[in-house]
C-alpha positions, 0 to 999 in steps of 0.5 A: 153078466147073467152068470156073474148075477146067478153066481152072486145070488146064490152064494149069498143064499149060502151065507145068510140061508134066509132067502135074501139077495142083494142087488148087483150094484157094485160102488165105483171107489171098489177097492178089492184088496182093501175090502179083502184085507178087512175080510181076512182081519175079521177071519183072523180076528174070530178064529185066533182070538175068540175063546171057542168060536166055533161052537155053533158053526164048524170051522169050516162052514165058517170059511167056505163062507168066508171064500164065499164073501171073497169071491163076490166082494168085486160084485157088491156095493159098500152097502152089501159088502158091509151086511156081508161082513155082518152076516159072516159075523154072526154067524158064529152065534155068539150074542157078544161077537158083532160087527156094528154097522155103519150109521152117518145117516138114518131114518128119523123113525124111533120104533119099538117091539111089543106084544102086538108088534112093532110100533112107532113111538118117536119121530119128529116134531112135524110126523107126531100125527103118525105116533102109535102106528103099527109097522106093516111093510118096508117098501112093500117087503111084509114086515115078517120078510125085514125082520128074516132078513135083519136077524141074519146081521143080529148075533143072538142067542134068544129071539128076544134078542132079535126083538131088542135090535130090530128096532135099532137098524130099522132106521140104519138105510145103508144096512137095510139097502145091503141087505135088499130091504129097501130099493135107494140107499137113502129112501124108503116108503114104510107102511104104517097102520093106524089104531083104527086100521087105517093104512098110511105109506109115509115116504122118508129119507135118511137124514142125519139126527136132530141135534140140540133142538128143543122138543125136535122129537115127539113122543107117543104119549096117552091122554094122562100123558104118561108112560111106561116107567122105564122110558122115563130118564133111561138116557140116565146111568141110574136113578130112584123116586120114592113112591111114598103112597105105595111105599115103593122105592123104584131103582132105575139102573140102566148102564152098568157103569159109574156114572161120571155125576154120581158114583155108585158108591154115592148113590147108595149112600142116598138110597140108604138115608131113603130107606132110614127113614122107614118109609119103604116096603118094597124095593123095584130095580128096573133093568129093561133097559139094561144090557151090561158093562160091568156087573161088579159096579152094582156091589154096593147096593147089593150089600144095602139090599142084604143089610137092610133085610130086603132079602124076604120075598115079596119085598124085593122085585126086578124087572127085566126084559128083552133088552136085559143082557149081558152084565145087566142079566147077569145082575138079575140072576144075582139079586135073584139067587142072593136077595131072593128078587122076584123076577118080573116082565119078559124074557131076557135078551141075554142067555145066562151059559154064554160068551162074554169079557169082550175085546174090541177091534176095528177093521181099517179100511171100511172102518167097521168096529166090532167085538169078539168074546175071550170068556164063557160064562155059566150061570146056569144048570141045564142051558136055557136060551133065556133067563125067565121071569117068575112073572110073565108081563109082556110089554104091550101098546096098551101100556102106552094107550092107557099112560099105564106100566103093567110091571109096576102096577103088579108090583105096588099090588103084590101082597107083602 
């Protein structure tokens, strides 16, 4: 047992090279040759119909780690197999080819990554005392060890990639039981510091999301009871407010898609009977929240952007950050080359020269889903990891303490 114990260790060494082991704890329903099959799709899958899979990892280094995975498949619990299977797919490093983890249950916790570090912003209703609260450990693992640990199941391209998804699994159990981070596939006990240092170890269980009940969650919010823009109505494809005492129209566009209430074609057309009236300077389209569908949805109102003369600087500003990629990047990098947008805010999540025009496949036995890139895409000279802002504005818990949004206020304050 000790053998089979040293050998499991190190092939995982191997395959995520972060220094993470996972428990030998292997499900008693283990059905080898169904998890093999799985195995040997995903291998075929990435190999056959990528575009150029492997450009960041050679062919075979890819398959010595597939074998790797094989041969300790019998070893490992549906939790592991799960992050193996991930881990093999990242690795690859092609932001757009990822296998999604399983989520029947999660951990109630909605967090967020700013500046400062990573921090809870919605729970529910009964641990709101808790809002504001900085992430310090995961059943005692340093909050720096989780994040090595879940960048090894990300695909990226940029660290800020990294940034925008580790929130999400965050809350997934069974992937951070995979991957070692916590010691019970449905508990935990997070480390939490208080704004006046004070530190909290909140034990949680996972538990399937409220649903249909009103106000189940509570979200952080400052004395003003506001908060940063784009956390307003972000559930929403696409949305606008006039801000008549700046003379700013504010385009929030979240999913780039036809929303089934309103079709970009018809939100247009309102955004042009707001900009007859002669009451807008300036123009924000906010895309922090946005990370693609199809880039093409947005034609409309970039032909209204360019016949009504918002092409002079100063009059025209995108916000982007960390969670701004594929398609949504790719409509940044156009409003910025066509209409002559500033950008504002952080680094993009997504890499402008990339893979992309995903297909999509789903693994039978465990029932894994995943996607893989047919296309790459250059949009860039020179290979930057991420599109860059003309304006650094880093998203910041002071935002949310003050019920301010930094990005928007230098906007309203930019000259014309």
């Amino acid at each position: 047992m000790k053998k089979v114990w040293v050998r499991f260790i190190m092939i995982l060494l191997l395959i995520a090279c972060s220094g993470s082991s996972l428990p030998l704890n292997p499900s008693q329903d283990w059905n080898k040759s169904s998890w093999r099959d799985d195995l040997d799709l995903l291998v075929s899958t990435i190999k056959e119909q990528h575009r150029f899979p492997f450009q960041n990892i050679s062919e075979q280094s890819f398959l010595e780690k597939a074998a790797q995975i094989r041969d300790t498949l019998s070893d490992m619990n549906e939790s592991q197999r799960m992050a193996a299977l991930m881990m093999l797919t990242a690795s690859i490093g092609d932001a757009h080819t990822a296998l999604y983890p399983m989520e029947t249950e999660s951990f109630q916790l909605y967090f967020l990554w700013l500046k400062e570090g990573i921090y809870l912003l919605r729970v529910p209703e009964d641990k709101k005392e808790l809002l504001g609260s900085k992430l310090v450990a995961i059943d005692g693992k340093p909050i720096d060890e989780v994040i090595t640990k879940l960048r090894t199941v990300i695909p990226h391209e940029n660290e800020q990639w990294v940034k925008s998804k580790v929130p999400e699994f965050l809350r997934n159990s069974s992937l951070m039981y995979g991957l070692s981070i916590i010691e019970h596939p449905s508990t935990a006990v997070f480390t939490l510091e208080s704004g006046d240092g004070h530190i909290l170890n909140l034990d949680v269980r996972s538990s399937v999301p409220i649903q249909n009940e009103t106000n189940a969650y509570a979200v952080y919010k400052s004395k003003s009871n506001h908060y940063p823009l784009n956390y307003i109505n972000n559930h929403r494809d696409y949305w606008y407010e006039l801000r008549d005492e700046d003379r700013v129209l504010y385009i929030q566009y979240n999913h780039c898609r036809n929303s089934p209430d309103q079709t970009m074609q018809d939100f247009n057309q309102s955004v042009q009977q707001t900009l007859n009236n002669g009451r807008v300077d300036k123009i924000i389209i906010d895309l922090r929240n946005n990370s693609g569908g199809n880039s093409s949805v947005m034609a409309p109102l970039m032909d209204t952007l360019l016949t009504y003369g918002f092409t002079k600087p100063g009059s025209l500003f995108v916000l982007i950050g960390k969670s701004t990629f594929s398609s949504g990047m790719l409509n940044a990098i156009d409003l910025s080359k066509r209409v002559n947008a500033i950008l504002i805010g952080e680094p993009t999540g997504g890499k402008p020269n990339s893979y992309g025009e995903i297909e999509v496949f789903e693994l039978p036995y465990s029932g894994l889903h995943g996607q893989y890139s047919t296309k790459y895409f250059r949009n860039s000279e020179g290979d930057p990891s991420s599109l860059m802002p003309n304006v650094l504005i880093e998203p910041s818990i002071q935002e949310w303490i003050e019920g301010r949004d930094f990005s928007l206020e230098y906007v309203i304050q930019a000259p014309l």
